[in-house]
Structure formats: C-alpha cells, structure tokens
N, C-alpha and C positions, 0 to 999 in steps of 0.2 A: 523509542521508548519500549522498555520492558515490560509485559504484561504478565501476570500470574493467569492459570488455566483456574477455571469457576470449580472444575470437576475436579483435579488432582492437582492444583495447587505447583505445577510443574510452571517455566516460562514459555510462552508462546510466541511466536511468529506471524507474519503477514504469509498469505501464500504468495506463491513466485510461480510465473509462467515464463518455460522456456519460448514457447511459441510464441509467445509476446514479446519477447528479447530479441526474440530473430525476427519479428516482423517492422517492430518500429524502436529498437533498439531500447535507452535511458526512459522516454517517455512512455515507450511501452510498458514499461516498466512499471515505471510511475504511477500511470494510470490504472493497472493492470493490482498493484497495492494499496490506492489508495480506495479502489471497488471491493476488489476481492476477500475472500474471507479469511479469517483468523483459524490457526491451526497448530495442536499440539503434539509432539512428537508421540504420546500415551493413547489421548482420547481422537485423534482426529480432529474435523473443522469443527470451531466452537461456534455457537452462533452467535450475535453483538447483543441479544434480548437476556441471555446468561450471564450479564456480565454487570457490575454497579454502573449505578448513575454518576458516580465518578471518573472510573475507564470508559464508559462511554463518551464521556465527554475531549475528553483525549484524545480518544481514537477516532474523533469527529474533526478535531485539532489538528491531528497528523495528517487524515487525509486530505485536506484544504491546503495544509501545507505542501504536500503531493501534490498533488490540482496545481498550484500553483506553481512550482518550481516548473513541473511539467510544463505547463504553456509557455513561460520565458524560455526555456529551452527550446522548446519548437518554435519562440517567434525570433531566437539568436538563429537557430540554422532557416529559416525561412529566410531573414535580412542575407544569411552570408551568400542563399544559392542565387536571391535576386541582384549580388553586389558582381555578380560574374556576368 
C-alpha cells in the first residue's frame, strides 16, 4: 500500500534493514517492516501518530498481514529442516 507523507505529501516507504536480510533473511524482513518505521524520501522517518485514523488503520492491516505471512514462513522452513 501507498502511503502519502503528512509533511510533504510526497509517497512513503516502510524502512528496510539490510542487517535484518542477512540475519534472518524474508522473515526478517517481514518482521523488521512490519515494526519499523515509516519514511520519506524529503522528510525522513514519519512517525504513525502524523498520520489519519485512516492510514493508520491500514498500516495496522499491513503489518498483521506481515506478522503473519512471516510466521507461516518460518513454520514452512521449520517443517522442511525437521522433514530431513
């Protein structure tokens, strides 16, 4: 989901951590997006309290839906390392 920035009206992003990529790869990811904060290429990290009770709600949406993809993820590669 596309977000508008509160401050300049530009689109925003999830952050993204490399160091979360290289440590627990998709899920780290995952989890690492669906915590982390919101950030604009203009203004920097936006905070979630700037933002409507609308996208808030979304961005509430999104990360659940994160959370969750994340765990089936980790409980497919758990079954496959336990099927060895």
């Amino acid at each position: 989901m596309a977000y508008k920035c509160p401050k300049c009206g530009e689109k925003i992003h999830r952050g993204y951590s490399e160091s979360a990529q290289k440590t627990a790869g998709l899920v780290g990811i995952l989890f690492y997006m669906a915590f982390g904060a919101f950030v604009c290429k203009n203004c920097g990290k936006i905070a979630r309290s700037e933002f409507s009770a609308a996208d808030k709600t979304k961005m509430t949406v999104g990360s659940i839906i994160m959370i969750i993809l994340a765990l089936v993820i980790g409980v497919f590669i758990f079954m496959l390392i336990l099927e060895k």
